[in-house]
N, C-alpha and C positions, 0 to 999 in steps of 0.2 A: 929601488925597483926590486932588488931580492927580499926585502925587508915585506915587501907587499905581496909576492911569490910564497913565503914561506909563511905569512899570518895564514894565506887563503887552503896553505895545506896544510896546515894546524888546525883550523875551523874545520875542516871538510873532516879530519881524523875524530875530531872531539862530535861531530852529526854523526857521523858513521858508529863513532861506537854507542854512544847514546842510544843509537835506536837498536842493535845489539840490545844490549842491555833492556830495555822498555819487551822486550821482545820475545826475554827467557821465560821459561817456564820452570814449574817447579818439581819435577818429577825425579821418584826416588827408586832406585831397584837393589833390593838387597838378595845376594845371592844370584841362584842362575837357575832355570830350568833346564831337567836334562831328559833322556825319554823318560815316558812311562809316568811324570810325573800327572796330579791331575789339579784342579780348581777344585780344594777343598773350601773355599770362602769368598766371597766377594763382598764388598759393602760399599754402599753409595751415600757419603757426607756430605748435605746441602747445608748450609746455615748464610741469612743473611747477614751481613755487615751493620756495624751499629758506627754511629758517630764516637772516633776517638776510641772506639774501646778492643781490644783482641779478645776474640774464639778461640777457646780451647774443645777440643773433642780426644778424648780416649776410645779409639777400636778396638775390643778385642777376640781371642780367636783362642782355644774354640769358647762356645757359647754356651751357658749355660748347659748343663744336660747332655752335652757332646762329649764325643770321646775325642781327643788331637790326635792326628796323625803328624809323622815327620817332618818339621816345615822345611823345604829345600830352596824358597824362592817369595819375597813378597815384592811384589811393585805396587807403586802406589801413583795415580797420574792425579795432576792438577790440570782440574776442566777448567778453571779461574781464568789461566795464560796470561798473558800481557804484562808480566813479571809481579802483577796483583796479587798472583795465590801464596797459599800459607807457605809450612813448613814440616815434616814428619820427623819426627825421632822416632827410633825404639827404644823404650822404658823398662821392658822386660821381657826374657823369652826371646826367640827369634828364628833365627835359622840353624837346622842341627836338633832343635825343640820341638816339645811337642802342643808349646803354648806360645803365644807373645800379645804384649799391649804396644799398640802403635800413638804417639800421641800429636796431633793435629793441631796446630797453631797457625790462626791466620795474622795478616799483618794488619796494621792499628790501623782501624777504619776500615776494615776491608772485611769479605765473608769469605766462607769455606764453601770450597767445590770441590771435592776429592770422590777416585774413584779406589778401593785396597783392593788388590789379589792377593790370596796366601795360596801356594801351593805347594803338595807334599806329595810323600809316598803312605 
């Protein structure tokens, strides 16, 4: 009897966190916004998913022709959800800078849906 007591709360633990997990997102926030800061950048990363293969994407900021300002905050959300979406590094530059490359990996077989904020002073 405890033997069948303790499978059924062992299954229930291992559903429960399963769907946890199924359930994360991928969202990244470097840094903080404080006053006064503003939205020097925004960019919106669509790409479909291909069979078996991983998306790479490079953001960067500023953009050609710009001048950077201070970067003090970038967040970056995953519209993807369902624990589907990629992943962001920074590659270079970043917070404290007046530049940075963000680089956008999705997982094998999967696409990219990312939203980047950079913002500074």
């Amino acid at each position: 009897m405890k033997f069948a007591t303790g499978f059924v709360a062992v299954l229930a633990a291992i559903l429960a966190s399963s769907y946890l997990v199924s359930a994360q997102s991928h969202n990244y926030f470097f840094g903080a916004r404080v006053p006064y800061d503003s939205l020097v950048n925004q960019t919106t990363v669509i790409q479909t998913g291909s069979f078996l293969r991983v998306r790479s994407v490079n953001v960067d900021y500023p953009l050609k022709g710009q001048r950077g300002r201070n970067i003090t905050a970038i967040y970056v959300y995953d519209r993807l959800g369902n624990g589907r979406g990629g992943f962001a590094t920074i590659t270079s530059g970043g917070i404290g800078k007046n530049f940075t490359r963000i680089n956008l990996k999705s997982q094998r077989g999967n696409g990219l849906n990312f939203q980047v904020e950079v913002y500074g002073r």
